[in-house]
N, C-alpha and C positions, 0 to 999 in steps of 0.2 A: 577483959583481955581484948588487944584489940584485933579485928577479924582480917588477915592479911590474903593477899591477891595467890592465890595459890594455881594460877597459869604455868608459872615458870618450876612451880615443881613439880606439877603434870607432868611437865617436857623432861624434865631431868627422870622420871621414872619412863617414860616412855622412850629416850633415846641410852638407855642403860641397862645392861641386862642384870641384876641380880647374880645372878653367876659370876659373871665377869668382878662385878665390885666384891661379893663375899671372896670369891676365887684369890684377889690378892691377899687375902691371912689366911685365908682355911682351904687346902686341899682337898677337893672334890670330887669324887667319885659317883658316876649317873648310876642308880641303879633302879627301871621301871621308869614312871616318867619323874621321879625327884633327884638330887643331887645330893648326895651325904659327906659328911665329916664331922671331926671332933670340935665340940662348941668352943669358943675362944672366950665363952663368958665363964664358964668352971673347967677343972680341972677333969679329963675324963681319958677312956684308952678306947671307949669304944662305941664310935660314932654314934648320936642320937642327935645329928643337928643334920634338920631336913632344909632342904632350899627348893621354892617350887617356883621354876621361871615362869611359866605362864601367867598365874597369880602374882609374881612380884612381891611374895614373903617367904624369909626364913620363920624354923619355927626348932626350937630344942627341946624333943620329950625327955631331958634329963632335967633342965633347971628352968623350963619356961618362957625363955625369952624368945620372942618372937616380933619381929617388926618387918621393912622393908630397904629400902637401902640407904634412905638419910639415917631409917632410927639405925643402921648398924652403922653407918658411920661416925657418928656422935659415939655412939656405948665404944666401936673398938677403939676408936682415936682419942677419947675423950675428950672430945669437940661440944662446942655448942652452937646451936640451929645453924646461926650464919655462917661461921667457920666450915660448917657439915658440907653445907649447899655450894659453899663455894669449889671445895673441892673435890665435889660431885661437877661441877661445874666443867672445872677444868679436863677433868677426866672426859665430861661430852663434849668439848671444845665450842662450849657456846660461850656466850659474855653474861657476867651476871644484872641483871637489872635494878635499877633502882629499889629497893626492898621497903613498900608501905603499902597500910589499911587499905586492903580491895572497896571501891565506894560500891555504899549498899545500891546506887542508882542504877553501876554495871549490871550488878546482879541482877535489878529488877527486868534491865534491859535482855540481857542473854536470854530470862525464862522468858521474857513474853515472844523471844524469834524462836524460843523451841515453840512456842505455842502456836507462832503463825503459821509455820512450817506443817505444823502438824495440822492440821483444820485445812491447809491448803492442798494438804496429800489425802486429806478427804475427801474435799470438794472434786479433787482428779481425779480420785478413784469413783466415784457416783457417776461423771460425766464420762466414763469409758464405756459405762452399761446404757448408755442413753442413746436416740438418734443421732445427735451430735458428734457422737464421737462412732459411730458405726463405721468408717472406715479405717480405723485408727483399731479398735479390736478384730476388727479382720486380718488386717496388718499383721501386728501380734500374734495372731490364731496362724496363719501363714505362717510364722516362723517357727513354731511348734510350741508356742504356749498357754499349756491348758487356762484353766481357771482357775485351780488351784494355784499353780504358779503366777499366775497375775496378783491374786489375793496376798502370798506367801511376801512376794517383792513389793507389793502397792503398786503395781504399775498407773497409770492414768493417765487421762488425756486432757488438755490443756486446750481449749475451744479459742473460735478466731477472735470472739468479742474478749474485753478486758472485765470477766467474769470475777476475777481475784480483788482488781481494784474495785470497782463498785461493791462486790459483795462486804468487804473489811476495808473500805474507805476509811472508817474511823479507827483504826491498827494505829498508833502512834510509831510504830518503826517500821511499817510496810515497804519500805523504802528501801531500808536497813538490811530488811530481809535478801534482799535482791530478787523479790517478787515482780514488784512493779517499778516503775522510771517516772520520772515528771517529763513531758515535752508540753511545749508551747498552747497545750488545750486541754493539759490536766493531767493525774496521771494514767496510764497505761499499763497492760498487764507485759512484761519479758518476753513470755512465753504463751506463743498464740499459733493454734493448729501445730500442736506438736504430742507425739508421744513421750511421757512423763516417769522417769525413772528419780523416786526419793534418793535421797542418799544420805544412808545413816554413819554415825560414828560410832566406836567403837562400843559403844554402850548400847546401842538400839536406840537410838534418838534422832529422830529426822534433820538434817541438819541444811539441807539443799536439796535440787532438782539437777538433773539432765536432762534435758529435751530432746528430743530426734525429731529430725522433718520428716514429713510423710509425702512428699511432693518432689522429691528430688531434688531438692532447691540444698545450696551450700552454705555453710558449712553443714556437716550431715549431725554434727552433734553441737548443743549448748550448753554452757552449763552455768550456774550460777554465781556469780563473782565472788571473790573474799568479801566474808563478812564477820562479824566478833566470834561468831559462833561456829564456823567453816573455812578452811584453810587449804585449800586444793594439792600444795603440796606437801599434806601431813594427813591427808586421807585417802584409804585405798579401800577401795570397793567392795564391797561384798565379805570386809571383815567382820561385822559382828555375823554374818549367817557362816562363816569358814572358821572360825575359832575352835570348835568343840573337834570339828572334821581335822582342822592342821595334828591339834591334839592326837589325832587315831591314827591319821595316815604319818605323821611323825616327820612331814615336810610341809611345805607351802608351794604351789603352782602358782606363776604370774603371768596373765594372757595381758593383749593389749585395751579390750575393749570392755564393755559392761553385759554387753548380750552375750558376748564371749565367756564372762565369767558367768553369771545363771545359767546360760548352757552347760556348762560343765562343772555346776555345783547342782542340777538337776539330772546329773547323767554319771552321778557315780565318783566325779571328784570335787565333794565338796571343800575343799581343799583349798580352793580356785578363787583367786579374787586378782583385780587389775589397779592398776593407774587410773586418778583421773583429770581430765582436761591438761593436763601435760605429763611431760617426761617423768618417766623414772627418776626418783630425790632420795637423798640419804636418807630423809625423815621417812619414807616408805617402806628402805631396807631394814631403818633402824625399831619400826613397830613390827613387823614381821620377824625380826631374828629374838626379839624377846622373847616369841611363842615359841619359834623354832627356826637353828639356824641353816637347815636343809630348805635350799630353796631349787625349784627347776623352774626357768627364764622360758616362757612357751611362743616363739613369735613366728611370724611371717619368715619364708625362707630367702627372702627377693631382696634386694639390695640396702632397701630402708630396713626393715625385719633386722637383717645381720647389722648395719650399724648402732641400731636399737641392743644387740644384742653385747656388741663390743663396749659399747657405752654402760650397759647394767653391771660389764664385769669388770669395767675399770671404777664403778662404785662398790662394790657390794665387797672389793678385797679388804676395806679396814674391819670389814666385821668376820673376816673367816678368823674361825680357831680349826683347831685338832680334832674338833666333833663335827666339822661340818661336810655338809653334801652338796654343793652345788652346781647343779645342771642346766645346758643347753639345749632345748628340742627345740625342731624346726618344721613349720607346716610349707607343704611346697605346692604345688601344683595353682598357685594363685588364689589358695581357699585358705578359710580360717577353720580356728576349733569347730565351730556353728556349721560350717558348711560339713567338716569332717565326718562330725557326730548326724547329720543328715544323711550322708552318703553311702558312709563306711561304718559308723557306726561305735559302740563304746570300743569294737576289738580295732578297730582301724586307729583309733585317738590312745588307744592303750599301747601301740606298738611304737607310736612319732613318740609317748611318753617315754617308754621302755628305751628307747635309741637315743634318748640323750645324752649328748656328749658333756663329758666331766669337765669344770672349767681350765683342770689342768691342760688339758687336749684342745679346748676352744680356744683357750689363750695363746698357744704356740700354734694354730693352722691358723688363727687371726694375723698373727707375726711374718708366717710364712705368706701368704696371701698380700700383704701389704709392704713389705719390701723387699728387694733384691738380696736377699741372702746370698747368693753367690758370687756376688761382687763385697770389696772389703767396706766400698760406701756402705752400700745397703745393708752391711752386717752391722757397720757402726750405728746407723740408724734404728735397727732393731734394736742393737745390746741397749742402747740410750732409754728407747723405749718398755724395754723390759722391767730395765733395772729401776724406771719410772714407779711401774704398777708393782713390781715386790716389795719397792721402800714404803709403799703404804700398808703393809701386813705388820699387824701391832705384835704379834705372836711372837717372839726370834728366834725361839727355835722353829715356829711353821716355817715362818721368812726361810730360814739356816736350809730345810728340806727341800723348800718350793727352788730354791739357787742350787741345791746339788742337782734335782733334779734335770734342771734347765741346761746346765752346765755341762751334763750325760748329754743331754739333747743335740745343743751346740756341738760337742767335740763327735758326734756321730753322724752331723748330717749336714752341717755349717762348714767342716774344716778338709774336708775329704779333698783329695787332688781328682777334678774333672777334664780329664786327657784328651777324650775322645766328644765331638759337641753329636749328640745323636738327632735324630728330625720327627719335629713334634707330634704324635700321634694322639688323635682325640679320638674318645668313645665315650660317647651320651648316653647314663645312668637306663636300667630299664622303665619303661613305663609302670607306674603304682596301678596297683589292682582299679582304687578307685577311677582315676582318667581312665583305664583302659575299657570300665564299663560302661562311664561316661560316654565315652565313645563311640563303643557298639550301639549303645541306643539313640546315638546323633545318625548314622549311619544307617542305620536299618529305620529308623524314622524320616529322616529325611536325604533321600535316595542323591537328590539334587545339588544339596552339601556336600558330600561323597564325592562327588563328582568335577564339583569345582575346587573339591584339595585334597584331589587325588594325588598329586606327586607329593605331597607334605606327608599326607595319610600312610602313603606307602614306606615312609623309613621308618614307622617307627615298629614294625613288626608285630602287628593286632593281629589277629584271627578275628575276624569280622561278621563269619559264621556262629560266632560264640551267643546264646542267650545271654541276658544284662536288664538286672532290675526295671521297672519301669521308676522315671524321675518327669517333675513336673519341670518341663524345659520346651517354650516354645522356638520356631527357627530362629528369631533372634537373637535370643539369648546362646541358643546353641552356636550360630557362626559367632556370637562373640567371644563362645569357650573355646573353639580352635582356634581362631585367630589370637586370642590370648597365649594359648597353649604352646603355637608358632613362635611366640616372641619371646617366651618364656624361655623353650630350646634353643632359642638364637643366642640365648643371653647364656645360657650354658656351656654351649659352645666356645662362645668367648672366652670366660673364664676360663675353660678348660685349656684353650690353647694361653691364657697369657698364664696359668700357671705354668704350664710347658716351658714358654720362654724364659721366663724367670729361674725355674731348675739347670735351664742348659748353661749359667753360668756367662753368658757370653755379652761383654757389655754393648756390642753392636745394636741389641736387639731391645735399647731403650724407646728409641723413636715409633717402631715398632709398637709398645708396650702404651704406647702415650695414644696413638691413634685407637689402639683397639678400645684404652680408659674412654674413648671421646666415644665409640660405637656404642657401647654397653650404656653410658649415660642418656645417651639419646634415643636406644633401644626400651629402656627404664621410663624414660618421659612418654612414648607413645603407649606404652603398657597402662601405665597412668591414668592418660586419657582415656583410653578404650574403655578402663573399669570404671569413670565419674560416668563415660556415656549412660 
C-alpha cells in the first residue's frame, strides 16, 4: 500500500475539534471531562458513545466503534478517504492538496532535524554549566530560575564561537535546521552569545531554539526560521508541558512572551503557554480550543497590550460555542506576569487573573473606546464594526444571543437623549498595592529621588512612612520606574479625559479628540524608549 503524506491530516485534526464534527449528528452532552450521546452506529436510548476532545477520539462502550474524525466521517457519511478529507477540509476552510505517496527522502529528512535539534539542545545545555556560559546562568539565576527549572525547560546557552557548525559540520541538513547560515567563509552558527530556549511541539520533540541577548543589544529575542519540521505560526509555547495542567484547570492562559509563560507554569498556572516570534494566528486559537475552548488573553495593559488584545478577540470569535469562556486580563503598571510574580506574588497574578474581563464586556468598552458613539457617524461606524465580528460566530443561535445582547446594550446607552453637555471630570485609578511598595522603597532608599519628584510623588496619595518589602533596584533603575510610572499616569489621564469627551456626545469636541490621539501616541513612543534604555 502506498505510504501517503499524512501533513495535511495532521492539520485537519489539529484545526477541528472532534466535538464540533461529532456534534453535527450526535448531540452532546459534557459530562466530567468526556462528551456523551447515543452512537449513530447502532440503534440505542442510552448514551454509551464517549467523545474525548483532548485526545481527538470517539469511542462506543455499546458496539465498539471508535476512531477520530476522518474515521467518523467516512462510517456516518459513508464516504471514502478522499471524499472524508475533503469535507473535513472544507469545514476547516483550508484548500485540499495535491494527495500522493509522502517520499521516503522527506521522512528521512524530518528525522534527522529532529535529531539535530536534539544533540544541539545538548550541546546548550552542557555549555550553560561551563565558564563560558557563566554569565548567561547567572542571568537566568537572576531571574528566578532554579535548576531544576533550567533542566525541566533545557534552557542553554549558545557561545560566541560557531561551536554547532564545527561540531556537526558533517549534519547533511544543518542548514535546514536553521542552526547555522553559509556566509562568504563557510558556515556559521545563528545563534552566538545568546540564552537558549528549545522549542518543543506538541509531542515533546525539539523542534527549534529562541535566543535572548544577554548584552542588551536588539532585537531581545530570536528565533529560528521555518523549517519542514517548525512552523512559527502553528506553534505555541509551552504546550506540550501545559496539556495535562489546561486539562485540570479546565482553561488555557495566553501571555506574550516565553519566560512569561515558565514563570507562570512554575508558579501555579501551569496552564500558561504564549505565541511565538509573531502574532496571535488562527492555527494557535485553533490547537488550544481543541484541548479547551476557555481561554484568558493575559497581556500588557499599555496601548500595544490592548491592541494585541482587540486583535486576539476579533480572532478567537469563529471558535466560540456555548461552552465557552473567554477572558481578558490586564497587567498594568509597565510590568509583566514575570515581574508580577517577583513583586506581588502568586496572590498578586491571581487577582489581574480573577478581574478578567468576559469578552462580552471587552468587546463593547473596545467599541466604546474607539468610536464616537454619540454622534450618529460614530454609531454607524461602531454598528458596521460590530456586526463585522458577530457575522464570524459560526454558532446561530450563540451569534442570535451575542446580537440580543448588544442590541439591550445599544438601546440603553447608544440612543438616550443627551440634553444637558456636562464638564469633563477625571480621576486616576488608585495606586496597586504592588507600585505603591515599589515606591516606598525608592523613597526611603533613595532620599534624593524623593526629592526631585516631589510634586509627582505627591498626587498620588502614598503614606511614605509605610514599611515595603526589600527589592533588588538600584537608583537607576528606580528613577526609570518613576519616570516610567509618570508617563504611564499621563497616558491615563488622557484617556480618561477623551473617554469623557466622547460620552458628552458633542461633535465640537473632534479636533479636540484628534490632538489628545497625537498626545497619547507620542506619550507611548517616549514610554518605549525609556524601557529599550
Amino acid at each position: 500500500m502506498a505510504r501517503f503524506d499524512n501533513n495535511f491530516t495532521d492539520e485537519l485534526r489539529a484545526r477541528l475539534s472532534i466535538v464540533d464534527v461529532v456534534g453535527r449528528r450526535v448531540p452532546l452532552t459534557k459530562k466530567g471531562q468526556n462528551y456523551w450521546g447515543c452512537c449513530p452506529f447502532h440503534n440505542e436510548k442510552t448514551p454509551s458513545f464517549s467523545v474525548n476532545e483532548e485526545k481527538g477520539f470517539y469511542h462506543c462502550f455499546g458496539c465498539g466503534e471508535h476512531g477520530d474524525i476522518i474515521s467518523f466521517t467516512m462510517k456516518s457519511n459513508n464516504l471514502e478517504f478522499i471524499p472524508a478529507i475533503t469535507e473535513l477540509a472544507n469545514m476547516a476552510g483550508i484548500k485540499m492538496p495535491d494527495f500522493k505517496p509522502k517520499n521516503p527522502d522527506i521522512v528521512k529528512r524530518e528525522e534527522e532535524l529532529f535529531d539535530i535539534c536534539e544533540r544541539a539542545a545538548q550541546t546548550y545545555s552542557e555549555k550553560l554549566f561551563t565558564p563560558d556560559g557563566a554569565h548567561a546562568l547567572e542571568y537566568v539565576r537572576r531571574r528566578g530560575f532554579s535548576d531544576d527549572i533550567i533542566k525541566k525547560y533545557r534552557i542553554g546557552y549558545a557561545p560566541k564561537n560557531n561551536i554547532i557548525a564545527n561540531k556537526y559540520a558533517n549534519s547533511k541538513h544543518l542548514i535546514d535546521s536553521g542552526l547555522c547560515r553559509r556566509g562568504d567563509f563557510g558556515m556559521y552558527d545563528f545563534f552566538r552569545d545568546k540564552l537558549m530556549f528549545p522549542i518543543f511541539n506538541a509531542n515533546g520533540k525539539i523542534v527549534a531554539f529562541s535566543g535572548r541577548s544577554l548584552d542588551g543589544s536588539e532585537p531581545k529575542y530570536i528565533n529560528t526560521s521555518d523549517t519542514d519540521i517548525f512552523h512559527k505560526r502553528k506553534t505555541v509555547f509551552g504546550l506540550n508541558f501545559a496539556r495535562d495542567a489546561i486539562h485540570r484547570a479546565n482553561r488555557s492562559i495566553i501571555v506574550e512572551g516565553q519566560i512569561d509563560a515558565i514563570k507562570m507554569q512554575t508558579n501555579g498556572f501551569g496552564e500558561t503557554v504564549a505565541p511565538l516570534g509573531t502574532a496571535l494566528t488562527e492555527d494557535h486559537i485553533a490547537l488550544l480550543c481543541k484541548l479547551n475552548r476557555n481561554i484568558i488573553f493575559c497581556f500588557d495593559g499599555d496601548g500595544a497590550g490592548l491592541k494585541a488584545a482587540t486583535r486576539a478577540c476579533g480572532i478567537i470569535m469563529p471558535f466560540l460555542r456555548d461552552t465557552s469562556d473567554v477572558k481578558f486580563a490586564f497587567v498594568t503598571g509597565g510590568k509583566d506576569p514575570d515581574e508580577i510574580l517577583k513583586s506581588g506574588g502568586v496572590d498578586a497574578m491571581n487577582k489581574i487573573i480573577s478581574d478578567a474581563i468576559p469578552l462580552v464586556d471587552f468587546l463593547w468598552q473596545s467599541i466604546n473606546n474607539n468610536f464616537l458613539t454619540n454622534t450618529p457617524g460614530g454609531r454607524s461606524q461602531a454598528e458596521k464594526f460590530l456586526k463585522k465580528e458577530l457575522d464570524k460566530i459560526v454558532d446561530p443561535e450563540l451569534k442570535s444571543e451575542y446580537e440580543k445582547e448588544y442590541n439591550n446594550r445599544k438601546f440603553n446607552n447608544w440612543h438616550k437623549w443627551n440634553r444637558q453637555k456636562s464638564a469633563v471630570q477625571i480621576k486616576l485609578p488608585d495606586v496597586d498595592t504592588i507600585t505603591k511598595n515599589t515606591l516606598v522603597y525608592i523613597v526611603n532608599t533613595y532620599p534624593e529621588l524623593a526629592e526631585q519628584y516631589l510634586e509627582f510623588l505627591g498626587t498620588l496619595g502614598i503614606d511614605f512612612d509605610d514599611t515595603a518589602p526589600e527589592l533588588n533596584l538600584d537608583k537607576v533603575a528606580a528613577e526609570k520606574y518613576i519616570i516610567s510610572l509618570k508617563l504611564q499616569r499621563y497616558i491615563e489621564k488622557l484617556n480618561l479625559t477623551k473617554s469623557e469627551l466622547i460620552k458628552s456626545g458633542d461633535e465640537s469636541v473632534r479636533d479636540e479628540i484628534i490632538k489628545i490621539d497625537s498626545d497619547i501616541a507620542a506619550a507611548h513612543e517616549k514610554l518605549e524608549k525609556l524601557i529599550m534604555l
